[in-house]
C-alpha positions as CSV (number, residue, x, y, z in Angstrom):
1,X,-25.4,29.9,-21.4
2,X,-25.6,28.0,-18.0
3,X,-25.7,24.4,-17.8
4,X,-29.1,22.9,-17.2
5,X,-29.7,21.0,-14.2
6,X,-30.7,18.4,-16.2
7,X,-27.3,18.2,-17.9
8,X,-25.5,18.5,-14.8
9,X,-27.0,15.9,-13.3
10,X,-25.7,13.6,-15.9
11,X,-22.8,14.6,-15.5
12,X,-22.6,13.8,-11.6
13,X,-21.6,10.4,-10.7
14,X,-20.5,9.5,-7.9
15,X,-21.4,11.1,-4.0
16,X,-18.8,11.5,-1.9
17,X,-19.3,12.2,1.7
18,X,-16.5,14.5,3.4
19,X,-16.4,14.2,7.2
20,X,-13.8,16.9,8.1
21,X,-13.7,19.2,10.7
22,X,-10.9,21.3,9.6
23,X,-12.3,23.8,6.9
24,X,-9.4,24.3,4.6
25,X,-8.9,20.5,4.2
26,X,-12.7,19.6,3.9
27,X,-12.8,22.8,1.0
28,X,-9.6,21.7,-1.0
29,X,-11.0,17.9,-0.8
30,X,-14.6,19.2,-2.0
31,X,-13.4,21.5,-4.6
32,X,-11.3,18.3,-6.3
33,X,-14.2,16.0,-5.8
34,X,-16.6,18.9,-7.8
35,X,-12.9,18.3,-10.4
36,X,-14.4,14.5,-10.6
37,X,-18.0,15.7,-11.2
38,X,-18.6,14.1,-8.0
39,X,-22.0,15.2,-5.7
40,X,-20.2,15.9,-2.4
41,X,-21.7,17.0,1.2
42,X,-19.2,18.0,3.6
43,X,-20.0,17.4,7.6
44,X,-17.7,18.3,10.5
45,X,-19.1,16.0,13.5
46,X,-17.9,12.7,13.8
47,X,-21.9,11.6,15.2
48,X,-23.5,13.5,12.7
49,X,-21.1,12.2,10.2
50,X,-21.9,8.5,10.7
51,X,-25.5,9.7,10.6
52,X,-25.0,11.1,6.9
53,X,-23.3,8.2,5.8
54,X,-26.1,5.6,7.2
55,X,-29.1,7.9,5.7
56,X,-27.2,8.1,2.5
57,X,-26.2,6.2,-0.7
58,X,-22.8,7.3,-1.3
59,X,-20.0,5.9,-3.4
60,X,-17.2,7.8,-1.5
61,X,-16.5,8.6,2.4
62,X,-13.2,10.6,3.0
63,X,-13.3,10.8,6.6
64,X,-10.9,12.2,9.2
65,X,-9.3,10.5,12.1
66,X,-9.3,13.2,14.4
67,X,-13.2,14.5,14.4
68,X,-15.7,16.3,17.3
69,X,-18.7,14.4,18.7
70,X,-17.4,10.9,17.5
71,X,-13.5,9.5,16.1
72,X,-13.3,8.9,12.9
73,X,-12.1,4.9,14.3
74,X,-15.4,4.8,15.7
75,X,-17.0,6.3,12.6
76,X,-15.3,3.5,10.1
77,X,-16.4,0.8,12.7
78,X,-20.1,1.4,13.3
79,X,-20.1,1.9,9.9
80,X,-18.7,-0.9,8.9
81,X,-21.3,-2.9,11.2
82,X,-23.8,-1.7,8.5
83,X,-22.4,-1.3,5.1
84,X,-18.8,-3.7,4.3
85,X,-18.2,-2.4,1.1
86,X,-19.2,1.4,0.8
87,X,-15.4,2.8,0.0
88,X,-13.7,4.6,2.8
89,X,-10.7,6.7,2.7
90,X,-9.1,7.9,6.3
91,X,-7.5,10.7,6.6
92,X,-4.5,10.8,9.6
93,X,-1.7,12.9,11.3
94,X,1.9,11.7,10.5
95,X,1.7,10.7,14.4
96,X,-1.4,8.8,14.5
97,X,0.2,5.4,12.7
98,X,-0.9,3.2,15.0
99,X,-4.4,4.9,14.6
100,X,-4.3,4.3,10.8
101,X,-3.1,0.5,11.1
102,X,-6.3,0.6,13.3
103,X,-8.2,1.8,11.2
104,X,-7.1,-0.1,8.4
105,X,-8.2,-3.3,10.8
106,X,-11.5,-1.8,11.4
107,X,-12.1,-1.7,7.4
108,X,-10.8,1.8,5.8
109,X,-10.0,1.0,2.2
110,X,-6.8,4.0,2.5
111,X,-5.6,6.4,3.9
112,X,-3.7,9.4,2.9
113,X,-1.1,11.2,5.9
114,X,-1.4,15.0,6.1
115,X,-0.5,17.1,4.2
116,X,-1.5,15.1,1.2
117,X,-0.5,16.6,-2.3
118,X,-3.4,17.1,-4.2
119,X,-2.4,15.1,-7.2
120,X,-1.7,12.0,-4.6
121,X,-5.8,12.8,-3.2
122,X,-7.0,12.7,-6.6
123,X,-5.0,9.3,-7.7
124,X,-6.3,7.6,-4.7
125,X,-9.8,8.6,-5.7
126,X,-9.8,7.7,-9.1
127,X,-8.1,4.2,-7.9
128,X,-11.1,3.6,-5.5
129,X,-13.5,4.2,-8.1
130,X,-11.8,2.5,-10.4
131,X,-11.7,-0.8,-8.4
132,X,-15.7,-0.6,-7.6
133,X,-16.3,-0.4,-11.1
134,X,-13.8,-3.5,-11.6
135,X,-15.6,-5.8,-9.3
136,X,-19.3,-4.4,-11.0
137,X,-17.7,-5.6,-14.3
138,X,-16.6,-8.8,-12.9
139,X,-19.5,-10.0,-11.3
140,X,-21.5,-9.0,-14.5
141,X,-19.0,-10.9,-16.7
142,X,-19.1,-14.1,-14.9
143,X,-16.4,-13.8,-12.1
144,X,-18.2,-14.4,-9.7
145,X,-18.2,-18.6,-8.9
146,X,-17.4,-19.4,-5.8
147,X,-13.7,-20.6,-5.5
148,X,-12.4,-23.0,-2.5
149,X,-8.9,-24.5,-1.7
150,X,-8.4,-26.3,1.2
151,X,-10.6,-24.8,4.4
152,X,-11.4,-21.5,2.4
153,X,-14.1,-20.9,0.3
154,X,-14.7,-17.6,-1.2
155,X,-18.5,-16.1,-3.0
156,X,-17.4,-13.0,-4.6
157,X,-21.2,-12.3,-5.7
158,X,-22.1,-12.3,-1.8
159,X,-18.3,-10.6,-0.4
160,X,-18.5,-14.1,1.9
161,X,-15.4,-16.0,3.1
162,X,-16.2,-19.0,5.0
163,X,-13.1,-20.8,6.5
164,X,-14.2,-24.5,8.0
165,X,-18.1,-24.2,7.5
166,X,-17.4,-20.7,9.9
167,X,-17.5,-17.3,8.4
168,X,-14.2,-14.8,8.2
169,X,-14.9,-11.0,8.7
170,X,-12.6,-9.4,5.9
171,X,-12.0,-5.1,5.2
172,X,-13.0,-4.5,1.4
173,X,-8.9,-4.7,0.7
174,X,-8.4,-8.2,2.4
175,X,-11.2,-9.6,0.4
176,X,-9.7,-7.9,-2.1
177,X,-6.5,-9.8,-1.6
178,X,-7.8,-13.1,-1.1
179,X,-10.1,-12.8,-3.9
180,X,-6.9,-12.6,-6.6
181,X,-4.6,-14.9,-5.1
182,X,-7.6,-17.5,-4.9
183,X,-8.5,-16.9,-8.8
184,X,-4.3,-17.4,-9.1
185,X,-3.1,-20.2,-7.0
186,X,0.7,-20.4,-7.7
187,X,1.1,-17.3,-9.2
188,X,3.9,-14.8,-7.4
189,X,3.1,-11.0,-7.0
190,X,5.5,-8.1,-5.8
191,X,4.1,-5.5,-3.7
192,X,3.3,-2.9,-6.4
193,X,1.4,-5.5,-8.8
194,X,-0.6,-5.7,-5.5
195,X,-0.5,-2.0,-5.0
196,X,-0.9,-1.8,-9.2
197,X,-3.9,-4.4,-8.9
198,X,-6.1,-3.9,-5.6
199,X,-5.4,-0.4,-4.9
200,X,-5.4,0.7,-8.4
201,X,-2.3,3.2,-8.0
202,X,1.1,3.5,-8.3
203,X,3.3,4.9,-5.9
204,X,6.7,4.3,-4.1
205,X,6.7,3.7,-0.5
206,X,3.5,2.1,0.1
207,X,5.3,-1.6,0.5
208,X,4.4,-1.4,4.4
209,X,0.8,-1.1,3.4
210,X,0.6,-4.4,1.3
211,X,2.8,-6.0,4.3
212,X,0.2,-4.9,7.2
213,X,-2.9,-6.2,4.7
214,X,-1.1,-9.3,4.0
215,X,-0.2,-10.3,7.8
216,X,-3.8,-8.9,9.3
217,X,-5.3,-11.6,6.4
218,X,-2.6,-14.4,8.0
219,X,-4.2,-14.0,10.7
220,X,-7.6,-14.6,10.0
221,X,-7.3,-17.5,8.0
222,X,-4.0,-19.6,9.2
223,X,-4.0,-21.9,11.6
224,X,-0.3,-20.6,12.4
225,X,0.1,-16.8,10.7
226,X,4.0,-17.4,11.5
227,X,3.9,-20.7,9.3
228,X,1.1,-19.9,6.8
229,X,0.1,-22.6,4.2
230,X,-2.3,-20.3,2.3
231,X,-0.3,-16.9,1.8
232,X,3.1,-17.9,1.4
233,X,6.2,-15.7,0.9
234,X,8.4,-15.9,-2.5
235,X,11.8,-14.1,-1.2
236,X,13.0,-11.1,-3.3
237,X,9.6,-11.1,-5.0
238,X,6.5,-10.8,-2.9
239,X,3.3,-13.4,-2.0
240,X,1.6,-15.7,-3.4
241,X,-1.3,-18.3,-2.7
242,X,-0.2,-22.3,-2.2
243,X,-1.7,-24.4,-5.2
244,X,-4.9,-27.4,-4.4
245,X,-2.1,-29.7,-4.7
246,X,0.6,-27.9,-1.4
247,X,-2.7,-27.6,0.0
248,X,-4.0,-31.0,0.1
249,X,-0.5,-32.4,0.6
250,X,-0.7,-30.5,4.5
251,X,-3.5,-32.2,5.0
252,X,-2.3,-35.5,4.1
């Protein structure tokens, strides 16, 4: 017997917005996404896209570099004007890297190179979701106070970074970032429990990712990104945030 509406409906949950212009990869990406029991519309225009993706509530946009009508940069940055924590993954060219550290600046959450294995597009997914869901259950089970060292204080409930009484502009991963190293001050991660912890996957490789995150965050809240006090590096092991007391002893 066929599925009721009803029962499908249920079963969908989560919409994910495809803005693709290249057929094959917008299907395969759609037909995984169905995999998911997501709800997914597929658009090929980068203007149109954006136009979706304001009119809608959706918890997914994959959306392509490279698009008609509109780039995908642009896309992720008027976007972003409108909506900071609506998930977005980018997807780019193997030649287009200084495209995706762009995009990563203007607030992508990822991005996956062409080709992409499938298994790699459905990990990434899963991870995103995964990490919404996260910060849902966090804010609903008290972690949500506002936390301040030094000149940063951080309202997880409102996604708000203020840095000396003036407001920082963060992507969903930099907040991310800060957000864990704030609730841990002292405490050293490598690259993959950062990988492990804010991206929500595990995969080899990716070390350059965490490094570009980590160094576009020096730079919005250091005085001196090349001699941070906040973010500081352990060597052979990763990052870390400076404890209230390294802090306070800068100041003194």
């Amino acid at each position: 017997m066929q599925e009721s509406i009803e029962n499908l409906s249920r079963r969908i949950v989560k919409r994910v917005l495809i803005i693709e212009d290249d057929a094959a990869i917008a299907n395969l990406v759609e037909i995984h996404m169905k995999d998911l029991d997501c709800a997914v519309d597929k658009v090929a225009d980068g203007a149109e896209g954006l136009t979706k993706a304001r009119a809608g509530r959706y918890d997914l946009i994959v959306l392509d570099l490279m698009l008609p009508g509109m780039s995908g940069l642009d896309v992720c940055k008027e976007l972003r004007a409108v909506n900071r924590t609506i998930p977005i993954l980018m997807l780019t060219a193997r030649s287009e890297e200084f495209d995706r550290v762009l995009g990563l600046e203007l607030g992508a959450d990822d991005y996956l190179t062409k080709p992409f294995g499938v298994h790699e597009l459905v990990a990434r997914v899963k991870a995103i979701f995964r990490r919404v869901e996260v910060t849902k259950q966090d804010l609903q089970h008290g972690d949500a106070k506002e936390l301040r060292i030094g000149e940063i204080a951080i309202d997880p409930q409102k996604r708000r970074v203020v840095l000396n009484d003036d407001k920082i502009e963060l992507t969903a991963k930099e907040f991310d970032l800060l957000h864990l190293f704030m609730k841990n001050p002292g405490r050293a991660y490598s690259r993959q429990d950062l990988l492990d912890i804010v991206w929500g996957y595990h995969f080899d490789g990716y070390d350059h990712t965490v490094n570009s995150h980590i160094n576009r965050l020096r730079t919005k809240i250091e005085q001196d990104p090349s001699k941070p006090k906040y973010i500081l590096t352990v060597w052979g092991v990763g990052y870390r945030f400076a404890e209230r007391e390294e802090v306070e002893s800068s100041h003194a």
